[in-house]
C-alpha positions in Angstrom: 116.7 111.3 90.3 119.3 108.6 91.3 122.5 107.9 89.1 122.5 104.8 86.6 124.9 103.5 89.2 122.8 103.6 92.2 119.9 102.6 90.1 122.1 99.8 89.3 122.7 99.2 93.2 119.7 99.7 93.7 118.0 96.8 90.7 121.0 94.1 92.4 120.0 94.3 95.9 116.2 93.6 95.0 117.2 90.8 92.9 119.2 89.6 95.9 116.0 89.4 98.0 114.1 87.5 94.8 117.4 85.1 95.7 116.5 85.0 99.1 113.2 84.4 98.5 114.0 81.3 95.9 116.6 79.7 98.8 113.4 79.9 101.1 110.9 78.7 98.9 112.4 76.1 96.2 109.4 76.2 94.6 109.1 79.7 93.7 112.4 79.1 91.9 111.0 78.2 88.3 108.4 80.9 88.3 110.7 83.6 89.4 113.4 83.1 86.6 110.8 83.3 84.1 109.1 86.1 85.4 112.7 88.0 85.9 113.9 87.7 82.4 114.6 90.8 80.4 111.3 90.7 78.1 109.0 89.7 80.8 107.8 92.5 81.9 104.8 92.8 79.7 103.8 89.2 81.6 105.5 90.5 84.9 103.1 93.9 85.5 99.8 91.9 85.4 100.9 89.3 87.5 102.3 92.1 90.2 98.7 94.2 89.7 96.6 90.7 90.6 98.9 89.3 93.4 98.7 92.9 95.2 94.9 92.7 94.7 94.7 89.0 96.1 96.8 90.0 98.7 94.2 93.1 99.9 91.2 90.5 99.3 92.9 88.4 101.8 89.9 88.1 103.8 89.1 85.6 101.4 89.3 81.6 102.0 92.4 81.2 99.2 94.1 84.4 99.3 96.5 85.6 101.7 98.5 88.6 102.7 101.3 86.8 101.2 100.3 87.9 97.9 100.9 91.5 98.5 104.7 91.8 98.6 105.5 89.3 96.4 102.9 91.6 94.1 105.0 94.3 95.2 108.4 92.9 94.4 107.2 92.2 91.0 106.0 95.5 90.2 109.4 97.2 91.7 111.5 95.2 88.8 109.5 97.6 86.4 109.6 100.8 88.4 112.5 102.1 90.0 111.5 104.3 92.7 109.7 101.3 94.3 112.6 99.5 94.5 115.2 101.2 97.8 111.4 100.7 99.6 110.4 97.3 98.8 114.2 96.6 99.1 114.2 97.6 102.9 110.5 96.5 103.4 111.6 92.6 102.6 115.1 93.3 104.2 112.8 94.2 107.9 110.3 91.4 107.3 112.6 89.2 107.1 114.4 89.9 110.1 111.4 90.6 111.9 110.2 87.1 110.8 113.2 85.2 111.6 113.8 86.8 115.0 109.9 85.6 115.9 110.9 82.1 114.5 113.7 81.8 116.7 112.4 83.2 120.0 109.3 80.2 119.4 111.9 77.9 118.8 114.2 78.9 122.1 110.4 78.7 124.0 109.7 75.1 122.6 113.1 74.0 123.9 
């Protein structure tokens, strides 16, 4: 089991990638806040538990594979040995998404 420290380190550098993800998407900001707070969690798991299950019923017209980590970042708030995974998980995705971004970009040029 980690030290309070590094499950300290650990609870800042998801909360950095909830950050990231409110600099991306300005509209998330609102939501996110409220769902973060202290005494949310009771609000926070259900949400998590339903946006993983919309995100594997993507096949669906109005959900999308989106849903899933967002669902997952959620649910790592709660439970600490999620949260070095998801951490890394967003940390790749989002490298592996902005790399794709800019290689179309240098192609359209």
């Amino acid at each position: 089991m980690p030290h309070r420290s590094e499950r300290l380190r650990q609870k800042q550098r998801l909360l950095r990638q909830f950050r990231v993800l409110e600099r991306r998407i300005p509209s998330l900001r609102r939501p996110l806040r409220r769902l973060l707070r202290e005494g949310s969690a009771l609000v926070r798991l259900p949400i998590a538990f339903t946006l993983m299950a919309g995100g594997l019923l993507s096949f669906l017209p109005f959900l999308g594979v989106w849903m899933l980590p967002l669902g997952l970042l959620l649910l790592a708030v709660d439970i600490p040995a999620l949260r070095p995974t998801t951490s890394a998980l967003m940390i790749r995705g989002r490298r592996w998404t902005s790399g794709r971004i800019r290689r179309i970009r240098i192609r359209q040029v």
